[in-house]
N, C-alpha and C positions, 0 to 999 in steps of 0.2 A: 159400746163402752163410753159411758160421759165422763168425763176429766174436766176440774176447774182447776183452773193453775195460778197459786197466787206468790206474787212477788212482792218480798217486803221492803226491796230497794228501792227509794224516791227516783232514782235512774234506768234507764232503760236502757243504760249500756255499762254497765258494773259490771263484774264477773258471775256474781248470783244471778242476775238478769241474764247474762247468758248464759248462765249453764242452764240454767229454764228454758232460755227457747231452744236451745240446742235438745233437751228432752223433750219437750213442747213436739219438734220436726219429727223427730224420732217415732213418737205414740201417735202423728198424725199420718205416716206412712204405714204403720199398722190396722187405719182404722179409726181410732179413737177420734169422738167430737169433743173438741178443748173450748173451755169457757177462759180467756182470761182475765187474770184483774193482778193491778198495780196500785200498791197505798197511794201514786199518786193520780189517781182515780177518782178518789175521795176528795172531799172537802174538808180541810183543814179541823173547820166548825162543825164538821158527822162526830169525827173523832175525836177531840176532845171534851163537846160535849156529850156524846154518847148520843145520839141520836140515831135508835135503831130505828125509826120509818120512817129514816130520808128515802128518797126514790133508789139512791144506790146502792146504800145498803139493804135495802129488800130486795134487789135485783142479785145480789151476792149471795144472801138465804136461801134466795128461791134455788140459783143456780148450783148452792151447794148440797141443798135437798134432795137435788135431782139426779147430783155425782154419784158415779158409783168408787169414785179417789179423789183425791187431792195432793198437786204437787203445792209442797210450799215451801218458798226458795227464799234464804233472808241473807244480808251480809251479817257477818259476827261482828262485835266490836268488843273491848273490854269483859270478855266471855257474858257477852248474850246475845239474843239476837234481837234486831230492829224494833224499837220500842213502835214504829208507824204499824209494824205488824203486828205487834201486843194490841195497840189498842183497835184493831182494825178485828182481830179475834175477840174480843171482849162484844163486840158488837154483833156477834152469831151468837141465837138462841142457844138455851141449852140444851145439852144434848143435839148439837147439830152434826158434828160426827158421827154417832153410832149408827154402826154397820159401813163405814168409810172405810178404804182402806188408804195410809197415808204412804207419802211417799218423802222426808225432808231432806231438803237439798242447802247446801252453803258456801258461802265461802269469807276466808280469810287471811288476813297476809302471812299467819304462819300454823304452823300445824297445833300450836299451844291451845287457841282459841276451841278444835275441834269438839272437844264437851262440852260446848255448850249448847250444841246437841240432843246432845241426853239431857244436862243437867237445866237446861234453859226452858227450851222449848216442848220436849216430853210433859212434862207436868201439867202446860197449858190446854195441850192436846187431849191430854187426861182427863181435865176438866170438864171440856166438851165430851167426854166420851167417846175418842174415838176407842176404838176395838181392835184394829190392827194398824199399829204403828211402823212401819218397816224400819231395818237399819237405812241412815241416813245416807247421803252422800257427799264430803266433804273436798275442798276445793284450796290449794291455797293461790290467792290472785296469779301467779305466776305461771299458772296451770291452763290460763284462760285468758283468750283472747280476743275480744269482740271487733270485728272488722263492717263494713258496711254489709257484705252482701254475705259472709256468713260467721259460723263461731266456730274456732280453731281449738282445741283441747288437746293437753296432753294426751299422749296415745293412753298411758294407763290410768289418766282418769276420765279418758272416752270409756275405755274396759270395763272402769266401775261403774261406770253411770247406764250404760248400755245392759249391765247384768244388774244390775237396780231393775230398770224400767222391766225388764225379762221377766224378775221379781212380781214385782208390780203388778203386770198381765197376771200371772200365776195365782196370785194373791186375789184379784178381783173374781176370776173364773171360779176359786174354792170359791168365794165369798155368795156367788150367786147360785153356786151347785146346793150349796146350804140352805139357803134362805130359800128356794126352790124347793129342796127337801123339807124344811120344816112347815111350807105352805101347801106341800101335800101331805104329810100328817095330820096336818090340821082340820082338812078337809074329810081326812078319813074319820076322824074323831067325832066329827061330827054328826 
């Protein structure tokens, strides 16, 4: 199972940031090989000029070609999410999604913010094509704690996040039972 995990916070100690590596641990005790990447990753000049063959950003294509998911974890702000992360998506081909399966993750300082969600970052996703979107997982900072040596969560939004990821596995497994299946019809038809 390859997972790229992208975070749309310029910090690496935000609450999205860690509710990420806290999923991040999680899917690497199962198995799962994680790719990570953080907008602050990037150079400033990828992203607003759009320069999709800098060396980083075709190192994110490649690795996202290769996912068989994606976690992508952004803070909300003014119900949207991380403009570092819009334009960081704008710079994956099209159709770079399809057959992914998504998993988005967020946080914000109140429960208000949570549609943006749906209403923000679904669409973009859409764009690209992914195919299976899963219900999100949403966070309000208070929920989360990032300390040095780990990340603390609400027990019930460990609960959510843990039957997320449960999700997730699930989701992937159909994903490849499918695509397995429809590459031996194919072969029969042949």
């Amino acid at each position: 199972m390859q997972i790229v995990s992208l975070s749309g916070s310029p910090s690496r100690t935000s609450p999205s940031a860690a509710l990420l590596e806290h999923a991040e641990f999680w899917l690497q005790r199962q198995g799962a090989a994680l790719h990570r990447f953080q907008v602050a990753d990037f150079a400033a000049e990828d992203l607003l000029q759009v320069r999709v063959h800098s060396p980083a950003v075709r190192h994110l294509s490649e690795q996202v070609a290769r996912a068989d998911a994606l976690l992508i974890a952004s803070p909300i702000c003014n119900a949207s999410f991380s403009a570092a992360l819009k334009a960081l998506l704008d710079l994956l081909p099209a159709g770079a999604l399809q057959g992914k399966v998504i998993l988005p993750i967020a946080s914000a300082g109140s429960r208000t913010q949570e549609l943006a969600l749906d209403q923000a970052l679904r669409p973009v996703l859409a764009a690209l094509q992914a195919e299976t979107v899963l219900p999100g997982v949403f966070a309000e900072v208070v929920q989360v704690r990032a300390l040095e040596e780990c990340v603390l969560l609400a027990p019930e939004l460990e609960r959510r996040l843990e039957h997320a990821l449960e999700t997730l596995q699930v989701a992937i497994a159909r994903h490849a039972w499918r695509s397995a299946g429809s590459e031996c019809l194919q072969r029969v038809a042949c």
